[in-house]
C-alpha positions as CSV (number, residue, x, y, z in Angstrom):
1,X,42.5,19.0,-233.6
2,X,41.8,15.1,-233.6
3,X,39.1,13.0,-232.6
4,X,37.6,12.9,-229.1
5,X,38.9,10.1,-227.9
6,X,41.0,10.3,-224.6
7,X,44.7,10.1,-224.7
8,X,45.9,8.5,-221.5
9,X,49.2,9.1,-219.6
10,X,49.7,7.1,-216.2
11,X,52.5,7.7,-214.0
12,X,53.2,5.0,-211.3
13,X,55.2,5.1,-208.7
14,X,56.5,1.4,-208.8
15,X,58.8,0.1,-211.4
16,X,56.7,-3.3,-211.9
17,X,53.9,-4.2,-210.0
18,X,51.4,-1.0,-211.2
19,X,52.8,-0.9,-214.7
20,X,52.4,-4.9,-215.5
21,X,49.4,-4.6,-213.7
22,X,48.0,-1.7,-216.0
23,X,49.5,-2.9,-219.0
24,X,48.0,-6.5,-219.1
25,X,44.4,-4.5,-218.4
26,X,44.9,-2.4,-221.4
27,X,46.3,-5.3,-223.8
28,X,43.2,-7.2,-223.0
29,X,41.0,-4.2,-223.4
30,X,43.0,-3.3,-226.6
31,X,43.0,0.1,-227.0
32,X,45.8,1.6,-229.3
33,X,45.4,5.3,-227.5
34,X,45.8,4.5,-224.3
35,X,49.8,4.1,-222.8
36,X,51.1,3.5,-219.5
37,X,54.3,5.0,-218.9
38,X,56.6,4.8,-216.1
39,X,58.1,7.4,-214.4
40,X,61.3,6.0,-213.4
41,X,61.2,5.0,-209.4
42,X,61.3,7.9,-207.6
43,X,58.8,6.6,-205.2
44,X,57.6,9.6,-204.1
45,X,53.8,11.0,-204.5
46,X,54.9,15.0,-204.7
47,X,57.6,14.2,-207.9
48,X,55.1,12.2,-209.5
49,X,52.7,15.0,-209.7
50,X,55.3,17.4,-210.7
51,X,56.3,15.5,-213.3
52,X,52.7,14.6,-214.6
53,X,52.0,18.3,-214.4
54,X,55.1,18.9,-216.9
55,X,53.4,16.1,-218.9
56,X,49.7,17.7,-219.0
57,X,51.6,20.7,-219.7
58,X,53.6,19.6,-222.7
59,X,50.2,17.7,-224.0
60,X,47.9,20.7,-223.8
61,X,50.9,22.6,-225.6
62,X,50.8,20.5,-228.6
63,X,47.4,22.0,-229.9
64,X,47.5,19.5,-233.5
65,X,46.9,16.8,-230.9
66,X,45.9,17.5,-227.8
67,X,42.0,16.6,-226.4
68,X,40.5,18.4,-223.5
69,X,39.6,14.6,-223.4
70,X,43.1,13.2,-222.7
71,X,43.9,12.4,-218.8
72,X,46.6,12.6,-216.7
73,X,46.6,10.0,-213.8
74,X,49.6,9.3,-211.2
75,X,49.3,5.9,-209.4
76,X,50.8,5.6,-205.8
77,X,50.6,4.6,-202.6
78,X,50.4,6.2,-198.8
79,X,53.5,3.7,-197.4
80,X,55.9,6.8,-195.5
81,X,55.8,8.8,-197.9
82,X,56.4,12.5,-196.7
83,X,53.9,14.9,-198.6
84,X,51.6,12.6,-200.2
85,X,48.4,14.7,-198.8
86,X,49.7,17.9,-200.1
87,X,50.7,15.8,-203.4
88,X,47.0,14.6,-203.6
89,X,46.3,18.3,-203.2
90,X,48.2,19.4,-205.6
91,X,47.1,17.0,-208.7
92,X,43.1,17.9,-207.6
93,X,44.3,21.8,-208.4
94,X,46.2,21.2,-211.7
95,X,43.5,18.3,-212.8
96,X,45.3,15.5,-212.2
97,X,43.9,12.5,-211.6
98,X,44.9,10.0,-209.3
99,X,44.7,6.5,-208.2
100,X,45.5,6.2,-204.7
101,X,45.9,3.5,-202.1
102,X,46.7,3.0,-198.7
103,X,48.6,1.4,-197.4
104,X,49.6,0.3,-200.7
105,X,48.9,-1.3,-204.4
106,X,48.6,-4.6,-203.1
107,X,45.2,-3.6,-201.8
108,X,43.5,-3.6,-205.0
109,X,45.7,-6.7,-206.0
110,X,44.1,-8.3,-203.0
111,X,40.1,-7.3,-203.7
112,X,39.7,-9.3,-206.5
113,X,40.5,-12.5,-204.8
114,X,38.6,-11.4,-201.1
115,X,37.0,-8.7,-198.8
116,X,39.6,-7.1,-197.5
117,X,39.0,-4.4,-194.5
118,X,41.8,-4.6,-191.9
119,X,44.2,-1.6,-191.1
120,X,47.5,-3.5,-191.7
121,X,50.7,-1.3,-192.8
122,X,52.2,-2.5,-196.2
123,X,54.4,-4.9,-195.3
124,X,51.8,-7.2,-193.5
125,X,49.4,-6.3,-196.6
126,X,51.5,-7.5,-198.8
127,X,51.9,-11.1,-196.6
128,X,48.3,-11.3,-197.2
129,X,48.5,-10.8,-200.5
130,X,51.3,-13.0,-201.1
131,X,49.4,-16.1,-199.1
132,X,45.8,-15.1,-201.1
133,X,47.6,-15.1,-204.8
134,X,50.0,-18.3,-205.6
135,X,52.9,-16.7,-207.9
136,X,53.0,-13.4,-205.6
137,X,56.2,-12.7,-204.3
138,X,56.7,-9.7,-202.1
139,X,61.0,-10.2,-202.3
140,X,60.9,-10.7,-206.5
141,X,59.8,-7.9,-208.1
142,X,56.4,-7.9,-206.7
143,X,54.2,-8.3,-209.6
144,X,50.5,-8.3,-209.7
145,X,48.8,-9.8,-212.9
146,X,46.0,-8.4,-214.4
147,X,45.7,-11.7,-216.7
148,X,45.8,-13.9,-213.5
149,X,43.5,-11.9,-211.1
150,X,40.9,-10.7,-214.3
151,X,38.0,-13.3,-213.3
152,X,37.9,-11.5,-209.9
153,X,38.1,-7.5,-211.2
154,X,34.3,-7.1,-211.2
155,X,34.5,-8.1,-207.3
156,X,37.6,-5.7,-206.7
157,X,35.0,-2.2,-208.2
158,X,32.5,-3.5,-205.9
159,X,34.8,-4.1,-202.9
160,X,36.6,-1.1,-203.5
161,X,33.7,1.0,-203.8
162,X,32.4,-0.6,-200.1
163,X,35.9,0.7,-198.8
164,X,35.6,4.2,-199.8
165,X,32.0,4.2,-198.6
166,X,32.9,3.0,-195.1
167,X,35.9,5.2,-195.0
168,X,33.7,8.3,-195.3
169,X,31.2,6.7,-193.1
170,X,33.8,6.2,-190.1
171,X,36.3,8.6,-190.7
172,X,39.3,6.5,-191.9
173,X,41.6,6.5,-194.2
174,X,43.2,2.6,-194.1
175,X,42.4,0.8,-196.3
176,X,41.5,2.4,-198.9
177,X,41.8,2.4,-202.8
178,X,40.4,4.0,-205.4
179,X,42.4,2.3,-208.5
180,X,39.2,1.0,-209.7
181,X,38.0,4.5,-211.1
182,X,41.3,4.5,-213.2
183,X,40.8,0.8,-214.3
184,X,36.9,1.7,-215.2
185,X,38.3,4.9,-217.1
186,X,40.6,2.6,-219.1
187,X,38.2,0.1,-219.9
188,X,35.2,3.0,-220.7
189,X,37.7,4.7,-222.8
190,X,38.8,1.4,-224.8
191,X,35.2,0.4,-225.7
192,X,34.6,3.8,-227.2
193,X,37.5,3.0,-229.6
């Protein structure tokens, strides 16, 4: 068995904007152990799960190299997606963790340049985002960069935190986010190393 040091495996639902996101975050935190890795663009929450429980599966199989340290975590958003609660359901059962946002990534993208609390579905989100971060483009790829938003990430985990506590508080689910508690595990993780 190796050290105790996590292994990480993130499976996002977007082809660009979590990934370049996450892996600008872990090339500035440096960490050799840690990976993003896309699962190709199915887009929805319940085969993302499925296939991070094959993953977990196939980890925890390989017993030379597998941690009960090493994570799991699927990245996605509510937008329509049919299933997603029963998806969320389903990676809390198989220990799964994941970073969730609704109505969408742009969210977190969006807390480290401002409060952010209105109920807006993506597609006006992501015009908010697009006028509060020069270089955002919502019809090229949308990518979010970690390098360019970085001086603002303390603010997003404090923001982000405020969101969850007033969604419990009143009941609601939009907006929300919880990314930062996958961004905190990468950076705890990476110091350790």
């Amino acid at each position: 068995m190796r050290d105790t040091f996590a292994r990480l495996l993130v499976l996002c639902e977007g082809k660009n904007t979590e990934p370049r996101y996450l892996e600008e975050l872990i090339e500035e935190h440096g960490s050799r152990l840690l990976r993003v890795e896309v699962f190709g663009a199915q887009g929805v929450p319940k085969t993302i799960v499925d296939e991070a429980r094959l993953r977990l599966k196939e980890m925890r199989a390989d017993k030379n190299n597998y941690s009960a340290n090493d994570k799991v975590w699927v990245v996605f958003d509510c937008d329509e997606h049919p299933k997603r609660k029963e998806a969320l359901e389903e990676a809390r059962v198989h220990g799964i963790e994941v970073a969730y946002s609704d109505p969408c990534f742009e969210l977190w993208g969006i807390l480290h340049v401002q409060e952010f609390d209105a109920p807006l579905d993506r597609h006006k989100l992501q015009s908010a985002f697009e006028k509060a971060v020069p270089g955002y483009d919502k019809k090229k790829g949308k990518i979010i960069s970690y390098k360019e938003l970085k001086n603002g990430y303390a603010d997003a985990c404090v923001r982000a935190k405020r969101l969850r506590d007033r969604r419990k508080d009143d009941g609601g689910e939009t907006p929300y986010t919880d990314v930062d508690l996958l961004t905190e595990f990468i950076i705890a993780n990476s110091k350790a190393i």
